[in-house]
N, C-alpha and C positions, 0 to 999 in steps of 0.2 A: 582583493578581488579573487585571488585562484582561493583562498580561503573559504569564501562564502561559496566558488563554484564547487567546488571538493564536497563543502555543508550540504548542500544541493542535491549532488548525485546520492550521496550515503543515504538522505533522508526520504529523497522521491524513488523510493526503487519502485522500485519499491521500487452476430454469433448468436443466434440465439438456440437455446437448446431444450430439450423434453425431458419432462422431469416424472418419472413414472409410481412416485412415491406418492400413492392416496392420501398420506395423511400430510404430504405438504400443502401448506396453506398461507397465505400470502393477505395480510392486513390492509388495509386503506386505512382504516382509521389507526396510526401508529401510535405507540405509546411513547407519551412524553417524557417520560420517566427514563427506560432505555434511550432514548435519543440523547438527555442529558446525560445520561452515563455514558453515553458511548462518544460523545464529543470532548467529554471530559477526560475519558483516557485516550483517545486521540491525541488533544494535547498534552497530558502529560507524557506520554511513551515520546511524541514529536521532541519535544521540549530536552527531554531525558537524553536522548540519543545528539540529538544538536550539541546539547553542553560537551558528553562525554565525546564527540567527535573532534570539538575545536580545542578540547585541552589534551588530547592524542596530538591533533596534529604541532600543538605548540611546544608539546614536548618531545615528539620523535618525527616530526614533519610527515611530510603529506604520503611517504611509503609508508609511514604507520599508519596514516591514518586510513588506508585503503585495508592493510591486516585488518586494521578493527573493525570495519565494516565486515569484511570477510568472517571476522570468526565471532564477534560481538553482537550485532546487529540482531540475531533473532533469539539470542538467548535476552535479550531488554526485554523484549515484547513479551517474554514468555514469565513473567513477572508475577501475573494476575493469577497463574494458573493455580494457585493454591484458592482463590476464590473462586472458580469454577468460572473463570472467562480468560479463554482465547481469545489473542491479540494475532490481525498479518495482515502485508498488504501484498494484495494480488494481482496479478494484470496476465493478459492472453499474450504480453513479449514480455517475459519474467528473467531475468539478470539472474535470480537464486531459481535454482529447480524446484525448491518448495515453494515458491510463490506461485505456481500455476492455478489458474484458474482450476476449481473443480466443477462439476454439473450444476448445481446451486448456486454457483458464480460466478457461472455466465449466463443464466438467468437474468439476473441482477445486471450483469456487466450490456446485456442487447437491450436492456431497457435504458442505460446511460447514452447510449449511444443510440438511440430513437429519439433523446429528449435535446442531444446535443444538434442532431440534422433538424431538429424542430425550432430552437433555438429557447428549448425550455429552460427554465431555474433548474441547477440539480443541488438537491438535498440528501440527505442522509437517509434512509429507509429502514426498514425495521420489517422482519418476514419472520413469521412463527414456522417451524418445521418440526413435529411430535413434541418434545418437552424442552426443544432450543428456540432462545431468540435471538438472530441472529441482526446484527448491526451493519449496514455497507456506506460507506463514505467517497465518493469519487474523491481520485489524485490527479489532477490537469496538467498537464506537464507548462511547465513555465519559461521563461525563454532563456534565464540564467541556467538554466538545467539542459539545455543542448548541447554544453558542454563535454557531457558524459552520455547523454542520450540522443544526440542531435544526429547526423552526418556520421559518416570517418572522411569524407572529402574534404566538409566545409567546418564541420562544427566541432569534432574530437579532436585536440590535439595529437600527434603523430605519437610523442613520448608519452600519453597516458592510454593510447592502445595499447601495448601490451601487456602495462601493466593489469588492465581488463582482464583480457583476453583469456590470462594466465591464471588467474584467480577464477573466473566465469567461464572455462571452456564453450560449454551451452549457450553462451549470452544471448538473448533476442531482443534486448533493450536497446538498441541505437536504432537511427531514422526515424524519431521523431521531429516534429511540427509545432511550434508552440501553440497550445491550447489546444490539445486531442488529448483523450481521455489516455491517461498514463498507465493508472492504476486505481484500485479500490482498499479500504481500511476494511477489514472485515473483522468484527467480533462476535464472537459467540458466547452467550449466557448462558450457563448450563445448572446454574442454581438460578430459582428465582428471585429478584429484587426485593420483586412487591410482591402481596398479594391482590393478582388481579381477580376482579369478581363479575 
């Protein structure tokens, strides 16, 4: 159980705003093609970090496995970058400082959250911005994941606040609800795939 909760927090860390860039430009009709790529490394980075999570913690338990999250985690993601794609997941209460929202993602992020008060399907999207195509995935927080995001009254354990705390000065990930939008997959293609025509 505290296993798969530890699994949990490492892997879900992991508004709307004006965006004054002429040449951004925002698709309705999405391309299949990046959608499949970008679901495809979704799961794999997901997948990647899970394994390497649960065989830290079986080997130096669960204060290792928080180190690794700490100093591993975004160097996994950063894998692709020799491909010309950015891997991260973002949210407006970000645990890592790097994970904040930027202008372009909360864009993205007020239209998750129009579709979630609407009680719409959320999908993966796909937004052209000058020569990038950028991929967004909502992260729904789950309710095995209140553990680490939940409360500090009801839902965080007493002995794994500080271990947080210490690691995440900054932290603005706890007080969540399950099923509010946690966070976003965001990738960026900075070569192109295809040739689109």
């Amino acid at each position: 159980m505290k296993k798969t909760i530890f699994f949990t927090f490492f892997i879900i860390i992991a508004v709307a705003c004006n965006n004054n860039d002429a040449n951004y430009k925002e698709t309705t009709d999405t391309s299949a093609t990046y959608i499949k790529q970008g679901d495809s490394i979704v799961k794999i980075t997901f997948d990647t970090l899970r394994n390497t999570l649960l065989k830290t913690i079986a080997s130096k338990g669960l204060a290792g496995a928080v180190t690794f999250c700490n100093v591993e985690a975004l160097p996994i993601t950063a894998v692709y970058a020799s491909a010309g794609i950015t891997v991260s997941r973002v949210s407006d209460k970000n645990r890592n400082a790097k994970n904040a929202l930027t202008e372009m993602d909360k864009i993205e992020w007020a239209k998750y959250i129009k579709q979630i008060a609407n009680k719409d399907s959320l999908r993966a999207a796909i937004v052209y911005n000058n020569n990038e195509v950028h991929y967004y995935k909502p992260i729904i927080m789950q309710p095995m994941c209140l553990s680490c995001h939940g409360t500090t009254e009801k839902d965080i354990a007493k002995e794994l606040l500080p271990v947080i705390d210490s690691l995440y000065p900054a932290d603005k990930a706890k007080g969540y609800k399950a099923g509010e939008l946690r966070g976003m997959w965001h990738i960026v293609f900075t070569k192109p795939m295809v040739d689109e025509k």
